[in-house]
C-alpha positions as CSV (number, residue, x, y, z in Angstrom):
1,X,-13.4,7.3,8.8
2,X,-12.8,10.9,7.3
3,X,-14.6,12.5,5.4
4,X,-12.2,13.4,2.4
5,X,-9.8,10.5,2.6
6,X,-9.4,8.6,-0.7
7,X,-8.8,5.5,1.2
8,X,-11.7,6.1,3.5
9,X,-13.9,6.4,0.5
10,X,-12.5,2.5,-1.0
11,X,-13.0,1.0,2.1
12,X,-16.8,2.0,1.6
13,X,-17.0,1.3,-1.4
14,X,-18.0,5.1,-2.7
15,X,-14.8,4.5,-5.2
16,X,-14.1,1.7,-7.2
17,X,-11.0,-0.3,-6.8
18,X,-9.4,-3.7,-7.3
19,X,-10.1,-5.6,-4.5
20,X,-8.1,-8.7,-3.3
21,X,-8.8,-8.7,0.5
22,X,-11.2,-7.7,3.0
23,X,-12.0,-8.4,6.7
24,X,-13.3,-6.6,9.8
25,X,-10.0,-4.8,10.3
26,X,-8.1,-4.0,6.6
27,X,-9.1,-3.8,3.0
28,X,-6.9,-5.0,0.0
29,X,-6.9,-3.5,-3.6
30,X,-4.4,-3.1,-6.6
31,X,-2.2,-0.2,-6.6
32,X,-3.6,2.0,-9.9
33,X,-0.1,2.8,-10.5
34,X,2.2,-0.3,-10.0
35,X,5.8,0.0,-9.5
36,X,6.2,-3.7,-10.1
37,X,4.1,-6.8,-11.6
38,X,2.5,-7.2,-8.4
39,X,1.9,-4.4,-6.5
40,X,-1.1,-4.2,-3.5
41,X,-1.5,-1.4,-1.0
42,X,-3.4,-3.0,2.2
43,X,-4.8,-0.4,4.7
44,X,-6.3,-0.1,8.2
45,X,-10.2,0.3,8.0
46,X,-9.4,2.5,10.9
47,X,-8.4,5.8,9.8
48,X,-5.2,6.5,10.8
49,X,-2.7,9.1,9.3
50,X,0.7,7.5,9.1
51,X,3.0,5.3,10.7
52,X,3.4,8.2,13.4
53,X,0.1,7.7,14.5
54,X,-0.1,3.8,15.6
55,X,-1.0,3.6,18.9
56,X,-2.0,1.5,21.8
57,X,-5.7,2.3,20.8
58,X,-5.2,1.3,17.1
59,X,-2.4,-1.3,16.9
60,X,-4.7,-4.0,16.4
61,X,-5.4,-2.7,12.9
62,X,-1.9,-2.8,12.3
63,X,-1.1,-6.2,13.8
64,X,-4.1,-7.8,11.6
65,X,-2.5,-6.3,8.2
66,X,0.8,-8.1,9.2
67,X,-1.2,-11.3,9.7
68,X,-2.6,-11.2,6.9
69,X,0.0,-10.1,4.4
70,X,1.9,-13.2,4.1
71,X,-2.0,-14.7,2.5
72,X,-2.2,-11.9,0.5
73,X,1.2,-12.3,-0.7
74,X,0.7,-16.5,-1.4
75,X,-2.3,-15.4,-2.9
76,X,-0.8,-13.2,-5.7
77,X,1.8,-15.9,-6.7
78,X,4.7,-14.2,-4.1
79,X,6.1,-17.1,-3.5
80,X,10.0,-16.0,-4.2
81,X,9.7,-13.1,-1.9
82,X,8.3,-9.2,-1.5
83,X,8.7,-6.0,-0.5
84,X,6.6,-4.6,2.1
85,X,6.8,-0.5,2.5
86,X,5.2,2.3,4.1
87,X,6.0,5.9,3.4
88,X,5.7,8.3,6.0
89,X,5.7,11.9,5.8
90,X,6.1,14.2,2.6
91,X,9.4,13.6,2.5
92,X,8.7,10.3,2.3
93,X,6.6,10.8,-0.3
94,X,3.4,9.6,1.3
95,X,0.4,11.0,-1.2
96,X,-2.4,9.6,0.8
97,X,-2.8,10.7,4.7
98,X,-4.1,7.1,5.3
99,X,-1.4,4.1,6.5
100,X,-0.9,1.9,3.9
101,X,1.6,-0.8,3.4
102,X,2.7,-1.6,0.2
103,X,3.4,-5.1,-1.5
104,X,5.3,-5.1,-4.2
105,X,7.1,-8.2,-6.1
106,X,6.7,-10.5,-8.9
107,X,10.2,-9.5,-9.8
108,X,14.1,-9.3,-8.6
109,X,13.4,-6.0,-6.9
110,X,16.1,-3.6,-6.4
111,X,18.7,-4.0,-3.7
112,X,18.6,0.1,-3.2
113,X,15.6,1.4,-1.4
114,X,16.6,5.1,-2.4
């Protein structure tokens, strides 16, 4: 974990957020600023940075959140599809130094991702 990561401190708990999903590898919550009804950022408990930094060593944490997304996504009421994203980068737009995946639906989404 670091130190100053705002994901970091949800995982344990030292902020408050909306949690949907926990286990021994990722943590669920509510996005505070949805772009769509449904909208839930699922993150490693591992820190890692970005999408640049998944690894041999880490992948596992990675694997588990594609596992369990599809529940998560049942779960919410996703049952006409989603969007799953992760920015990467500031160009990107990535705000939080922490891999996240983003699920977002409960809608007809978009067709352009830019």
């Amino acid at each position: 974990m670091m130190e100053n990561c705002l994901f970091c401190k949800i995982i344990n708990g030292e902020i408050p957020s909306s949690k949907v999903y926990e286990d021994e590898k990722c943590y669920a919550f509510k996005d505070i600023n949805p772009q769509a009804p449904v909208h839930i950022l699922v993150v490693p408990k591992a820190h890692i940075a970005s999408v640049d930094e998944i690894a041999s060593l880490n992948s596992e944490y990675v694997a588990r959140i594609f596992e369990v997304i599809p529940e998560i996504a049942k779960a919410a009421g996703l049952t006409n599809g989603y969007r799953v994203v992760s920015n990467c980068g500031d160009d990107a737009c990535q705000t939080v130094k922490h891999l996240h995946f983003h699920i977002i639906g409960g809608r007809q989404l978009a067709g352009e991702m830019a």
